[in-house]
C-alpha positions as CSV (number, residue, x, y, z in Angstrom):
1,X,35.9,24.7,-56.9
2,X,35.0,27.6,-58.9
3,X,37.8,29.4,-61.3
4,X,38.8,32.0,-59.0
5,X,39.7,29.6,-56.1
6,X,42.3,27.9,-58.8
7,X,45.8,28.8,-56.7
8,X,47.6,28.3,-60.1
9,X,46.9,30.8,-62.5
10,X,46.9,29.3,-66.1
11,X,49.5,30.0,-68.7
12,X,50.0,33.6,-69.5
13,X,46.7,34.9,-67.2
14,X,46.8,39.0,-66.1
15,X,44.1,38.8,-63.7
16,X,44.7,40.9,-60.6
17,X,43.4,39.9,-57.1
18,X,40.7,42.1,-55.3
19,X,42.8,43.0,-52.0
20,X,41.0,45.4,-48.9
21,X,42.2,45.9,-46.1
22,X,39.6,47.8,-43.8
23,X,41.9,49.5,-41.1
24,X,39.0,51.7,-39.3
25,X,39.0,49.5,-36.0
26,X,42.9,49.9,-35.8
27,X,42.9,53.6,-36.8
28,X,40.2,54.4,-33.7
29,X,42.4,52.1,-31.4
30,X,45.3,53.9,-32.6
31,X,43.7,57.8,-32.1
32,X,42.4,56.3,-28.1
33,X,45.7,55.4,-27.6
34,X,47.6,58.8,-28.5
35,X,44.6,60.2,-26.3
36,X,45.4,57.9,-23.7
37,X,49.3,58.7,-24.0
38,X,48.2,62.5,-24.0
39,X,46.4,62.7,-20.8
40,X,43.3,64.3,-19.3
41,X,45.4,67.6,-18.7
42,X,46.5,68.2,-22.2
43,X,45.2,71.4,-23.9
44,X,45.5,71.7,-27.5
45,X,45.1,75.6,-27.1
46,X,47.9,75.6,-24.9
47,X,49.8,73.7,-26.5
48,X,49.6,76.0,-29.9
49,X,50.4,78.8,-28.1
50,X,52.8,77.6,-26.7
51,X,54.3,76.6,-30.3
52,X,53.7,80.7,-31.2
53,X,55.3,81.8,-28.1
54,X,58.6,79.8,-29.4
55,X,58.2,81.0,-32.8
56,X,58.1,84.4,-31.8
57,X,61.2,83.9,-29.8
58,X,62.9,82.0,-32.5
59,X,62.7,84.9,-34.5
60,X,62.9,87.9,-32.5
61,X,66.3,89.7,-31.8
62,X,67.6,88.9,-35.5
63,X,70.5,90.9,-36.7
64,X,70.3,92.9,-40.3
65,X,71.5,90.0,-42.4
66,X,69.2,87.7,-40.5
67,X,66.4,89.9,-41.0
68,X,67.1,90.3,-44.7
69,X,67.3,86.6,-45.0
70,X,63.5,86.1,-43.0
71,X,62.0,88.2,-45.0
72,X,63.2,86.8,-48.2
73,X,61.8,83.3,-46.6
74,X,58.8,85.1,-46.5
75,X,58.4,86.4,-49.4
76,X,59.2,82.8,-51.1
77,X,56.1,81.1,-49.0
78,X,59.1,79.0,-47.1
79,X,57.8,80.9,-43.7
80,X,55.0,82.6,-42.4
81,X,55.1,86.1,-41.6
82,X,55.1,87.3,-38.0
83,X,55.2,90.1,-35.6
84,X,53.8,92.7,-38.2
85,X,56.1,91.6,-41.4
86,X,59.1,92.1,-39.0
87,X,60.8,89.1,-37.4
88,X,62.1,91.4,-34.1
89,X,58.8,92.3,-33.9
Protein backbone atom coordinates (compact mmCIF):
# COMPACT_ATOMS: atom_id res chain seq x y z
CA UNK A 1 0.00 0.00 0.00
CA UNK A 2 1.70 3.14 -0.91
CA UNK A 3 1.41 6.38 1.51
CA UNK A 4 -1.27 8.04 -0.27
CA UNK A 5 -3.73 5.00 -0.05
CA UNK A 6 -3.20 5.26 4.00
CA UNK A 7 -7.21 6.26 4.92
CA UNK A 8 -5.72 7.64 8.33
CA UNK A 9 -3.83 10.56 7.88
CA UNK A 10 -0.93 10.66 10.51
CA UNK A 11 -0.73 13.04 13.45
CA UNK A 12 -0.95 16.66 12.53
CA UNK A 13 -0.70 15.96 8.41
CA UNK A 14 -2.16 19.13 6.01
CA UNK A 15 -2.15 17.27 2.93
CA UNK A 16 -5.10 18.09 0.74
CA UNK A 17 -6.73 15.47 -1.67
CA UNK A 18 -6.60 16.02 -5.53
CA UNK A 19 -10.54 16.03 -6.30
CA UNK A 20 -11.98 16.40 -10.29
CA UNK A 21 -14.95 16.11 -11.23
CA UNK A 22 -15.17 16.16 -15.11
CA UNK A 23 -18.96 17.25 -15.75
CA UNK A 24 -18.70 17.68 -19.75
CA UNK A 25 -20.87 14.45 -20.52
CA UNK A 26 -23.60 15.80 -18.06
CA UNK A 27 -23.30 19.44 -19.24
CA UNK A 28 -24.00 18.11 -23.15
CA UNK A 29 -26.91 15.80 -21.78
CA UNK A 30 -28.09 18.64 -19.89
CA UNK A 31 -27.93 21.42 -23.10
CA UNK A 32 -29.89 18.22 -25.47
CA UNK A 33 -32.29 18.14 -23.08
CA UNK A 34 -33.28 21.96 -22.76
CA UNK A 35 -33.15 21.55 -26.66
CA UNK A 36 -35.27 18.74 -26.51
CA UNK A 37 -37.73 20.57 -23.97
CA UNK A 38 -37.51 23.61 -26.51
CA UNK A 39 -38.74 22.04 -29.55
CA UNK A 40 -38.09 22.00 -33.25
CA UNK A 41 -40.28 25.26 -33.60
CA UNK A 42 -38.52 27.40 -31.25
CA UNK A 43 -36.81 30.52 -32.75
CA UNK A 44 -34.34 32.33 -30.69
CA UNK A 45 -34.84 35.55 -33.05
CA UNK A 46 -38.32 35.43 -32.24
CA UNK A 47 -38.11 34.93 -29.18
CA UNK A 48 -35.72 38.18 -28.54
CA UNK A 49 -38.03 40.14 -30.27
CA UNK A 50 -40.39 39.19 -28.73
CA UNK A 51 -38.64 40.17 -25.34
CA UNK A 52 -38.15 43.97 -27.10
CA UNK A 53 -41.59 44.16 -28.09
CA UNK A 54 -42.48 43.85 -24.21
CA UNK A 55 -39.82 46.06 -23.20
CA UNK A 56 -40.99 48.66 -25.43
CA UNK A 57 -44.50 48.21 -24.02
CA UNK A 58 -43.27 48.10 -20.47
CA UNK A 59 -42.06 51.38 -20.95
CA UNK A 60 -44.07 53.24 -23.23
CA UNK A 61 -47.06 55.51 -22.02
CA UNK A 62 -44.96 56.61 -18.75
CA UNK A 63 -46.25 59.69 -16.96
CA UNK A 64 -43.73 62.81 -16.13
CA UNK A 65 -42.56 61.34 -12.82
CA UNK A 66 -42.22 58.00 -14.41
CA UNK A 67 -40.28 59.34 -17.13
CA UNK A 68 -37.97 61.34 -14.80
CA UNK A 69 -37.43 58.21 -12.83
CA UNK A 70 -36.42 55.97 -16.31
CA UNK A 71 -34.11 58.19 -17.28
CA UNK A 72 -32.45 58.59 -14.10
CA UNK A 73 -32.21 54.51 -14.35
CA UNK A 74 -30.55 55.21 -17.31
CA UNK A 75 -28.33 57.46 -16.61
CA UNK A 76 -27.08 55.09 -13.47
CA UNK A 77 -26.42 51.92 -16.06
CA UNK A 78 -29.49 50.20 -14.00
CA UNK A 79 -31.48 50.12 -17.62
CA UNK A 80 -30.82 50.37 -21.04
CA UNK A 81 -31.94 53.21 -23.00
CA UNK A 82 -34.80 52.80 -25.52
CA UNK A 83 -36.98 54.32 -27.98
CA UNK A 84 -34.51 57.22 -28.85
CA UNK A 85 -33.49 58.19 -25.00
CA UNK A 86 -37.24 58.55 -24.36
CA UNK A 87 -39.19 55.66 -22.66
CA UNK A 88 -42.78 56.78 -24.51
CA UNK A 89 -40.94 56.56 -27.42
Amino acid sequence: MSPHDDPTPSAGASELTDFTVDLTSQEVLRRAQVMAALGPDWDPVEVLLGEEAAYDLLYSGLDAEQQRLYDDLVVAGVLPARGGGLASA
